[in-house]
N, C-alpha and C positions, 0 to 999 in steps of 0.2 A: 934598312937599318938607319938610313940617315935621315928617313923623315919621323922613325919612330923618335931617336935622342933628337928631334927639334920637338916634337911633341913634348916628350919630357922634360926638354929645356925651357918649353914655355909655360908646363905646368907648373915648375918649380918657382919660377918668374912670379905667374898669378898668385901662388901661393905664400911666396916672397910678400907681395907686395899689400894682399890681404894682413898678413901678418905687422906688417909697418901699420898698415890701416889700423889697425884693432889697435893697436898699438898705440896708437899718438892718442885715437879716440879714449883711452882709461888714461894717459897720461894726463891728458886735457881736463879729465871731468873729475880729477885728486885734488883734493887741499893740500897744497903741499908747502903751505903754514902751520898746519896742523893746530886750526883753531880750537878744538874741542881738546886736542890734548892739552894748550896751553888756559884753557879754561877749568879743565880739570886740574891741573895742576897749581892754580888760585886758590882754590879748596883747602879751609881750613879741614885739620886730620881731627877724625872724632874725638872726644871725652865725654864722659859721663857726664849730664846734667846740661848739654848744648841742648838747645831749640831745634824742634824738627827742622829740619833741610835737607840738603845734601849736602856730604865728605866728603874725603878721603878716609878708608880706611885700612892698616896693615896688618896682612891676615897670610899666614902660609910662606911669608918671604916675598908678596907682591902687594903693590895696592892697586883698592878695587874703590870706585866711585862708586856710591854707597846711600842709598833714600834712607831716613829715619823716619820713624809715624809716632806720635806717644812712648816715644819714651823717659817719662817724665811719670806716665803709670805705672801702677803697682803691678799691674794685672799678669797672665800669663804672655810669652815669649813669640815671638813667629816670624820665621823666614819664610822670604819668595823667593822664585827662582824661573826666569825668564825663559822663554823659546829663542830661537832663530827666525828672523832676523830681526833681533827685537830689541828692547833696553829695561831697565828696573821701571821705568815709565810707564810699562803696561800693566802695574799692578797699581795706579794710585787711587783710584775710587774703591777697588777692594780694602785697600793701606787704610784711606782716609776713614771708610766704614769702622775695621776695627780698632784704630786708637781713639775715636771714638765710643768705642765701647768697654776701651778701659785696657784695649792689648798694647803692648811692645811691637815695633815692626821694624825691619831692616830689610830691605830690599835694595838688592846689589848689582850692576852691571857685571856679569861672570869674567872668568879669564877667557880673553882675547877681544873681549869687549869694553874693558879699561885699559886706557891707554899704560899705564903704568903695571899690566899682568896680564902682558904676551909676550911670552919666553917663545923662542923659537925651534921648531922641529912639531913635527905630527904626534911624535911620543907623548910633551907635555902637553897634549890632549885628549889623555885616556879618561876614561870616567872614574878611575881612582885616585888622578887628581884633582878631578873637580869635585868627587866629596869630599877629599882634605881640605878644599878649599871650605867648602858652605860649614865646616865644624871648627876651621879657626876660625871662620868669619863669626860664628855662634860664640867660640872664648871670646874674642876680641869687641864681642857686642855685650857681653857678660852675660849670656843666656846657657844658663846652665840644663836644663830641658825646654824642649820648645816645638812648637805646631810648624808644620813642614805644605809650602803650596807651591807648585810647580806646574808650567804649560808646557808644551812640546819636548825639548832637547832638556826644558828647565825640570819637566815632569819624568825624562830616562833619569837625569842624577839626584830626583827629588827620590825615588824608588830604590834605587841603587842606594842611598843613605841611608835609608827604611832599612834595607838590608842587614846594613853592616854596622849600625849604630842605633838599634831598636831599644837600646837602656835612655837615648836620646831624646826621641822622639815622640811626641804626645799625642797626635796625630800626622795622619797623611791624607791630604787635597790634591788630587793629581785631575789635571785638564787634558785633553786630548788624546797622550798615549799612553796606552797599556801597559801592564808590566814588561818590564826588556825580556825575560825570561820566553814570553809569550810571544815576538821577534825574533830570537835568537835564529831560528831557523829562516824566516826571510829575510834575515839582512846579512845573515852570512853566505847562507847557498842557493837563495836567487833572490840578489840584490833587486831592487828593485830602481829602475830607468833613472830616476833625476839623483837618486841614493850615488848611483855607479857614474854620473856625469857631476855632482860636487864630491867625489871621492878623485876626479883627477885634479893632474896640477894643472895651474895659471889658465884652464879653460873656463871654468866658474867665472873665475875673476874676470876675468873679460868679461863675457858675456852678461854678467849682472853689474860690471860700471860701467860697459860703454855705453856711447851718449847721454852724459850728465845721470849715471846713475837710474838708467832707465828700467834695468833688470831689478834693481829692489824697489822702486815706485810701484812696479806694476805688482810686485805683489803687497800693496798696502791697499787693501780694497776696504778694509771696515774702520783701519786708525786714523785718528784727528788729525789735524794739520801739525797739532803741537807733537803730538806723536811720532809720525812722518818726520818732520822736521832734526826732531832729535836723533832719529834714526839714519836717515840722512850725514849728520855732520858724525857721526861715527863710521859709517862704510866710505865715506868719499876721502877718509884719511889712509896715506899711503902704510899699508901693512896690516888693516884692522881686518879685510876682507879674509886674509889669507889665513887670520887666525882664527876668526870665527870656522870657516870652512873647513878647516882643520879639525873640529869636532867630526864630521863626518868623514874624513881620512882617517880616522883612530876607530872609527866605529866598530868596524868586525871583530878587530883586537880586542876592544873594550868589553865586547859582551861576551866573548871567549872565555875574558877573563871573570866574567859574572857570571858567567855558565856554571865554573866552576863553586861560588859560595852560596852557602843557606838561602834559598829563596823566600821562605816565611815573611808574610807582612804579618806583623803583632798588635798593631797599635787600630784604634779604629779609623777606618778609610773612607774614603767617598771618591767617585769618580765620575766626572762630568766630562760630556761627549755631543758632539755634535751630530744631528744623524745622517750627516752626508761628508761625513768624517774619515779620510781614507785607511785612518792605520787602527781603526775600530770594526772589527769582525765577531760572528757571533763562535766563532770559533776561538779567537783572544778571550772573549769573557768568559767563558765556559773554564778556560785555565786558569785566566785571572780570580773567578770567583775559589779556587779550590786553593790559590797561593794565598789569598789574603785569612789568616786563623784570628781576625776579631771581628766587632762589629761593619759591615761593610753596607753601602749604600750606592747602586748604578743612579744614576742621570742623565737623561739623552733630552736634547736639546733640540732646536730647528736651526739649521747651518751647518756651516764646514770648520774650516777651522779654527776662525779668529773669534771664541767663542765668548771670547773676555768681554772683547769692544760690543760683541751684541747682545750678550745678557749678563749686565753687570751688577743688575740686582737679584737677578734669581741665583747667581754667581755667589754674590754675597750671601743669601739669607742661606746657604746650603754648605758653605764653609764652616761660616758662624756657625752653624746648629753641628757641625760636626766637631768642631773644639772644644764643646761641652760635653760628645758622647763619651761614655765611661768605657773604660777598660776593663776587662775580668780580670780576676785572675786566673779562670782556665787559658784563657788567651795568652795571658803571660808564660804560663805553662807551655803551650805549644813547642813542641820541636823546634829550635833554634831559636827559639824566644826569649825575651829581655824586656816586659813594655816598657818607657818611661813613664810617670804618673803625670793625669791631666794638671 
């Protein structure tokens, strides 16, 4: 007995001191100036008729840093809507294409990713708050209907708004994942390995800043420096980790709760995918193509995920030609249908 409790006294010891380790190692590798938030917070707050740049803008009870592209044209409306772990930034050769082409664009760093809209608790990271968010951010942008484009986590609440505000929306551009509907079953009853290790606490977080932020470098395999960079000076700020992450601690709940409304996509879609793509199955498309009741268009691509940074013009010319596709009105018709008009 007495060498088993030295045993265990020295486990806890190791364990102890691992823990201090890990520990200093994310303390060390934090801005805890908090240069990006006090950059963000220099940020004149949008108005109508400012030059493209970046904001501030206040949408929901929070502000959210905030890209503008043309808005200065007449044209039709469009929000983007980012992945993990990522920033408004990955959408700017898309952005730049289309106000170029006469659109509107607002592409926002989401809540937990502006410094100024991370409320704290796992709750204010359900995906019915983050569409509240993208449809003040659509009032607050003055976009009364509007083109919907979304990658990863940015593409569950781009769908999820599809859902629930299809009198909104003119189209839907979703990048990498499927409908959540077509999920619900593997992220609620067999989560899936890295899903179920950033769904705990302060383990993530560890693990992805220690040593100067090594865990999100490594997975920057296709973004620019400038990219990286900006990416960078938002996780290495103390609390932005845990909110972002916090999306995937809301997750089960969130789609429970999406389980429960009209699945119908109305408007017409398009979906682009990479074919080495993990949360793309012929078995997701096969549902996904029965939930979407308008015009619809698959795209598979060569790669995995980061399908922006590698095809940013087949990206574009496939968005574009989709914001021009018409709507029926059988479609609008559909069971739980509303379209908005292109």
């Amino acid at each position: 007995m007495r060498i088993l409790k030295k045993i265990l006294i020295g486990l806890a010891i190791l364990l102890g001191l691992g823990a201090a380790i890990a520990g200093v190692g994310v303390a060390t590798a934090l801005d805890w100036d908090r240069t990006h938030t006090e950059a963000t917070a220099s940020l004149p707050f949008y108005e109508a008729g400012m030059p493209d740049g970046i904001y501030q803008l206040e949408a929901n009870g929070l502000v959210f840093r905030t890209r503008t592209f043309g808005m200065q044209n007449d044209g039709p409306a469009i929000v983007m809507l980012h992945g993990h772990p990522e920033s408004s930034i990955m959408w700017q050769s898309l952005a730049d294409r289309a106000a170029a082409e006469g659109y509107r664009v607002i592409a926002f760093d989401q809540r937990g990713y502006s410094p100024g809209a991370r409320p704290e608790g796992v709750d204010a990271y359900m995906a019915d708050n983050q569409v509240a968010d993208v449809m003040a951010m659509a009032d607050a942008a003055g976009f009364e209907d509007f083109h919907l484009v979304g990658h990863d986590w940015g593409a569950i609440i781009a769908w999820s708004t599809a859902m629930l505000h299809p009198d909104r929306i003119s189209s839907l551009n979703i990048l990498s994942l499927p409908h959540p509907h077509t999920l619900t079953a593997t992220l609620v009853d067999d989560t899936p390995a890295y899903i179920r290790l950033f769904s705990l606490p302060w383990v993530p977080e560890t693990m992805l800043l220690f040593n100067d932020l090594s865990g999100y470098r490594d997975l920057y395999t296709e973004q620019s420096e400038v990219e990286t960079a900006e990416y960078v000076g938002i996780f290495s700020e103390p609390g932005a980790s845990t909110a972002t992450l916090n999306w995937y601690r809301a997750i089960r709940e969130s789609l429970q709760v999406l389980s429960e409304r009209e699945p119908g996509i109305c408007m017409p879609t398009v979906f682009i995918y990479g074919d080495e793509e993990f949360w793309v199955t012929p078995d997701y498309l096969a549902q996904q193509r029965e939930l979407v009741r308008a015009p619809y268009e698959e795209i598979e691509l060569k790669g995995g995920h980061w399908i922006m940074q590698m095809h940013p013009e087949a990206i574009s010319e496939a968005v574009l030609g989709n914001f021009g596709a018409p709507a029926s009105d059988a479609d609008a018709a559909a069971p739980g249908c509303t379209a908005a008009p292109n």
